[in-house]
C-alpha positions as CSV (number, residue, x, y, z in Angstrom):
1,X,-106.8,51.9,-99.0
2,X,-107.9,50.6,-95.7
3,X,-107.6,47.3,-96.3
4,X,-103.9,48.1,-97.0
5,X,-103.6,50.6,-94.3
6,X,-104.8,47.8,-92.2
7,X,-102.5,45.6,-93.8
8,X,-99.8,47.8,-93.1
9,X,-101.1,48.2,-89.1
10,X,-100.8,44.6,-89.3
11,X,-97.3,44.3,-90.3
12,X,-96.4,46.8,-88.2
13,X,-97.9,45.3,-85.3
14,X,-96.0,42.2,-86.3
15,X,-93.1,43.3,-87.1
16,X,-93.3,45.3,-83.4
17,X,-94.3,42.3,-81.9
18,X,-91.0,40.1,-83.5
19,X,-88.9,42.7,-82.2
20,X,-90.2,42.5,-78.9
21,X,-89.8,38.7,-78.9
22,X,-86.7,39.2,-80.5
23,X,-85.8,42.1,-77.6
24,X,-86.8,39.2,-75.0
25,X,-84.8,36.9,-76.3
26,X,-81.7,38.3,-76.4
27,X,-82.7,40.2,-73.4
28,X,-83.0,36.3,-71.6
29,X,-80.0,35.4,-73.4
30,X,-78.0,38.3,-72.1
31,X,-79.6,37.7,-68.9
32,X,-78.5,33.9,-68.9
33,X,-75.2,34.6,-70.1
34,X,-75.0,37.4,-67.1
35,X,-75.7,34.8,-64.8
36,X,-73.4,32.2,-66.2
37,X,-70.3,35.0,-66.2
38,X,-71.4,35.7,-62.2
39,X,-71.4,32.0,-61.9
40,X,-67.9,31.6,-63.3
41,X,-66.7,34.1,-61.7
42,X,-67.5,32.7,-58.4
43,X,-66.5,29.7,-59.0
44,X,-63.2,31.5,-60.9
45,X,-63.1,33.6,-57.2
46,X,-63.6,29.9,-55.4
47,X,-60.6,28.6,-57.6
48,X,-58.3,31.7,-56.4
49,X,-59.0,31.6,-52.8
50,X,-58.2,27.7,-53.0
51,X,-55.0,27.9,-54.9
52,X,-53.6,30.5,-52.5
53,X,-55.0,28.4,-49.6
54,X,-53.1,25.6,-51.4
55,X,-49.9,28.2,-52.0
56,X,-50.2,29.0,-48.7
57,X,-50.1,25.5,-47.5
58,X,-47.2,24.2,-49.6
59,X,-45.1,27.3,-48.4
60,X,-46.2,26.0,-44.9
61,X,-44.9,22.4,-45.0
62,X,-41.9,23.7,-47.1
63,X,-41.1,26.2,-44.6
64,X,-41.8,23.5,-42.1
65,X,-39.2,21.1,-44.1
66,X,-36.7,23.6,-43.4
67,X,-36.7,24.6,-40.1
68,X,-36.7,20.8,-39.6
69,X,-33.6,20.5,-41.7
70,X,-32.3,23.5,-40.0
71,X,-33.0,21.5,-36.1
72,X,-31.5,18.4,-37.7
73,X,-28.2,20.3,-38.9
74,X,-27.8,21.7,-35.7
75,X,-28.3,18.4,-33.8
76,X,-25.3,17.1,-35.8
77,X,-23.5,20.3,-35.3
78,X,-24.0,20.0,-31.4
79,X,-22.6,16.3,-31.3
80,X,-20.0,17.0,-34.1
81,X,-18.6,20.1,-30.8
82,X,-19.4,17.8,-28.0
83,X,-16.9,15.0,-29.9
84,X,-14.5,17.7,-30.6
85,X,-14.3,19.4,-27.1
86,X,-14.2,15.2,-25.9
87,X,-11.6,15.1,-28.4
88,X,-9.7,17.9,-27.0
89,X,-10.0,17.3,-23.1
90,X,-8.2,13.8,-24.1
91,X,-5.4,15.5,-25.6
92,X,-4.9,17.8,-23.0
93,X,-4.9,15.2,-20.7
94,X,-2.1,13.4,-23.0
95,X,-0.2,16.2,-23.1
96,X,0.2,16.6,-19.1
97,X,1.2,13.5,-19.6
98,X,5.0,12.7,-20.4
99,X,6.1,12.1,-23.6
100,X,7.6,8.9,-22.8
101,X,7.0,6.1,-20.0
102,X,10.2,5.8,-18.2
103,X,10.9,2.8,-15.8
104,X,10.7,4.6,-12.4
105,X,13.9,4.9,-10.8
106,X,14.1,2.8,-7.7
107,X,14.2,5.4,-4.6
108,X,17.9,6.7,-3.6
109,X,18.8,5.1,-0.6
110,X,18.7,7.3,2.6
111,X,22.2,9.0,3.4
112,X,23.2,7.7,6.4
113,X,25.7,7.7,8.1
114,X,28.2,5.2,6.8
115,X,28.3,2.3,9.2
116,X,28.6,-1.2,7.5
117,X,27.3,-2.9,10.2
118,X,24.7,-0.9,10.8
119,X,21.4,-3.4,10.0
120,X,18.8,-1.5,8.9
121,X,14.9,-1.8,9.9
122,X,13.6,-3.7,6.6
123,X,16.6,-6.5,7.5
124,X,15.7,-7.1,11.3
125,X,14.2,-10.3,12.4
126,X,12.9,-12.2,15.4
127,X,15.4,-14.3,16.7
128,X,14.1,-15.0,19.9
129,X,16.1,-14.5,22.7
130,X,18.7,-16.7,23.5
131,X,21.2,-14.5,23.1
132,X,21.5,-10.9,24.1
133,X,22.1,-9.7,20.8
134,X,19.0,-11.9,19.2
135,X,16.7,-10.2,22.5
136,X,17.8,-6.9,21.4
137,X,16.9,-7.6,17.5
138,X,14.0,-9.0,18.7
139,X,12.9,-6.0,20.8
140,X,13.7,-3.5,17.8
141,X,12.3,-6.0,15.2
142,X,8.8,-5.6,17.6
143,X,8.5,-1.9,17.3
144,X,9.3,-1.9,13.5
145,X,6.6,-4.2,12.6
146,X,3.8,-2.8,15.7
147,X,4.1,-6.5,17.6
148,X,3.2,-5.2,21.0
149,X,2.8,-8.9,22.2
150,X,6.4,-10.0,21.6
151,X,7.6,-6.6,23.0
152,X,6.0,-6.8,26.4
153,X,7.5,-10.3,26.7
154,X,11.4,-8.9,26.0
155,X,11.0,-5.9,28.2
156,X,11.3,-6.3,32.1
157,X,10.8,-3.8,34.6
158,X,11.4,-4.3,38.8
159,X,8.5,-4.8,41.4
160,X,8.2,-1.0,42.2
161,X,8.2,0.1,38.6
162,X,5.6,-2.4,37.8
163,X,3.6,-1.2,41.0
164,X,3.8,2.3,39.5
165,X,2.7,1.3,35.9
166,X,-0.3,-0.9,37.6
167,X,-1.6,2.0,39.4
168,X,-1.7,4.4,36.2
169,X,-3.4,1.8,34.2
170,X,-6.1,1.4,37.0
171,X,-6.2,5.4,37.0
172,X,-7.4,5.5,33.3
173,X,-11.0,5.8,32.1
174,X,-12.2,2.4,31.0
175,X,-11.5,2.5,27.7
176,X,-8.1,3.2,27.8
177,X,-7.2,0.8,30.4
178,X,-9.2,-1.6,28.3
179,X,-7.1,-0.9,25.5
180,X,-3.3,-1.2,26.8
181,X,-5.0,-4.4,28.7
182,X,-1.9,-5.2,31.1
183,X,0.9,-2.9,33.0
184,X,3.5,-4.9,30.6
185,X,1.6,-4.1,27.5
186,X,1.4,-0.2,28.2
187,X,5.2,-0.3,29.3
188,X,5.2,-1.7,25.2
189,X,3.5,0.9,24.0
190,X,5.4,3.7,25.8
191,X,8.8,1.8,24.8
192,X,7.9,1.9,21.0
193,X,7.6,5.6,20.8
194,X,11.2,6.2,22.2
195,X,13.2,3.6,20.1
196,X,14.5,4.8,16.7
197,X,13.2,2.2,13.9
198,X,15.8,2.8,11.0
199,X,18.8,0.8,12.0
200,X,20.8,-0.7,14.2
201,X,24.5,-1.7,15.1
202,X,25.4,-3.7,17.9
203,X,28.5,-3.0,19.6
204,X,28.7,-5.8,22.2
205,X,29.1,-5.8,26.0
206,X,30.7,-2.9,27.2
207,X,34.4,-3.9,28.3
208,X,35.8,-3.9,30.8
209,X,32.6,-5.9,32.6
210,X,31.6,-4.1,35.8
211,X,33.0,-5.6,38.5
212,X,30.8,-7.5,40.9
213,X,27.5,-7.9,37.6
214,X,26.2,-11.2,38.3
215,X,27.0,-13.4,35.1
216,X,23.1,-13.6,34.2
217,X,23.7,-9.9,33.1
218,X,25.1,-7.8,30.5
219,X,25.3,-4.2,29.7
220,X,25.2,-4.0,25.9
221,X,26.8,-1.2,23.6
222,X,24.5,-0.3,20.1
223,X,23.9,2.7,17.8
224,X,20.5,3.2,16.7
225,X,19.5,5.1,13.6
226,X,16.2,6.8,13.3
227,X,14.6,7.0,9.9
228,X,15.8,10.2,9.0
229,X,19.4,9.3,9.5
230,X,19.9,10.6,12.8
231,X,22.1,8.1,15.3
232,X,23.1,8.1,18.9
233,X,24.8,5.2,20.9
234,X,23.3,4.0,24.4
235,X,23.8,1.1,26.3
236,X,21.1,-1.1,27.7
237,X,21.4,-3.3,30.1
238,X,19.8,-7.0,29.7
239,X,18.8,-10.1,32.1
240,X,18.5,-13.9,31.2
241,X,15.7,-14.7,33.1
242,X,15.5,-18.9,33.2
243,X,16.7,-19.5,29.5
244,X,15.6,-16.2,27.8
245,X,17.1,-12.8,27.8
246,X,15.4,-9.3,28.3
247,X,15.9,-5.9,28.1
248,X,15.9,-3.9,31.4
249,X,13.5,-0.8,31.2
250,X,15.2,1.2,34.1
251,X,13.1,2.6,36.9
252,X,13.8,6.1,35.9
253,X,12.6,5.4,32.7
254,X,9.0,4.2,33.7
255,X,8.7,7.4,36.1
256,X,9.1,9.4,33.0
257,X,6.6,7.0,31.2
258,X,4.1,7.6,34.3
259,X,4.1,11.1,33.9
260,X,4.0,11.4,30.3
261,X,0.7,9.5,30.3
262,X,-0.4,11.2,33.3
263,X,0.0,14.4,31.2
264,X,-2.2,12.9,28.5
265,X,-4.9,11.5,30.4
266,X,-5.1,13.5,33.2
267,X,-4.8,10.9,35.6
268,X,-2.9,11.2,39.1
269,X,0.7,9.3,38.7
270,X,1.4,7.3,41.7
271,X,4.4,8.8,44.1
272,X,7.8,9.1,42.9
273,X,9.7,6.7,45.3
């Protein structure tokens, strides 16, 4: 009885004892398999944080794509408005513009007075003056076209006159009296301010002639037209002088001249006489 008894202890004991081991083992294996599940879960929580990294990344560059797509489109929007608005100045422009290109008309011809032999500024010439007529086209041709040289040489004034204009020239400041250079010159430039520049008609010598004029004179009839149409008739008288004719400047005339630039410069004028 003890012998089985024992035999039975035995068993027990061995049967306890492969339980155990068998308890162990699928205790390990549980254990291992525990550790494998944490292990794949990390890495399983390693995968996730890496694809949503990666998500994260392609929605990134995609949104990136886009707004670079979007600056692009607006780029070419912004040219496309700046060639429109070019576009659109231009045909404003055209459209101030006439419709069609006419020929321009040729100017209409001042209304003058009618005159036919009235000879207009653009026709007058220098003729010289070997003739009274030619020294009085010369004299009107000189003002026209600003020749204060060939004016001075037509004009002629007496001794006193001359005196008077010699004196006002010394009275100016230096720079002026440098500028009109002799007393014939300034009597030239004060002459071309009074003498109308649109026409001219000579009438001839005024008839009969005086009585007791020396033959190297003349006293000449002419209208004279200003630009605007406005006439008036004078008479001038003239002097051949050796084989030239010029026009007498009268010594009235330079006394007004005197003053007038006496006015302007604020020189003294010499003494009436």
């Amino acid at each position: 009885m003890k012998s089985w008894a024992t035999l039975l202890g035995c068993a027990a004991l061995v049967s306890g004892g492969v339980i155990l081991l068998r308890q162990h083992s699928v205790h390990e294996r549980l254990a291992t398999e525990s550790t494998d599940l944490r292990a794949r879960d990390q890495e399983a929580g390693r995968l996730r944080a890496e694809l949503e990294l990666r998500a994260k990344e392609r929605v990134t560059n995609e949104e990136l794509a886009a707004l670079r797509a979007d600056h692009e489109a607006v780029v070419r929007l912004r040219g496309e408005v700046e060639a429109l608005e070019i576009r659109e100045k231009t045909a404003a422009k055209t459209r101030e513009l006439p419709t069609a290109a006419p020929a321009p008309s040729p100017a209409p011809a001042p209304k003058f007075p009618t005159d036919p032999d009235m000879v207009l500024a653009a026709d007058w010439k220098n003729l010289g003056r070997g003739t009274p007529e030619a020294a009085l086209e010369t004299t009107v041709w000189a003002v026209a076209n600003g020749d204060m040289d060939t004016l001075a040489a037509t004009l002629q004034v007496d001794a006193k006159s001359r005196a008077k204009l010699e004196q006002s020239l010394a009275a100016l400041p230096n720079d002026l009296r440098a500028q009109y250079g002799t007393p014939e010159q300034l009597l030239a430039l004060m002459v071309s301010k009074d003498i109308p520049d649109g026409g001219m008609h000579i009438l001839g010598p005024v008839q009969p002639r005086p009585d007791g004029m020396p033959d190297n004179f003349e006293v000449m009839q002419l209208k004279l037209q200003d630009t605007k149409g406005g006439m008036k008739k004078t008479v001038v008288m003239v002097q051949k002088v050796s084989a030239e004719w010029q026009v007498i400047v009268p010594p009235e005339v330079v006394n007004k001249y005197v003053r007038q630039l006496a006015t302007k410069t604020g020189a003294v004028p010499p003494p009436a006489p």
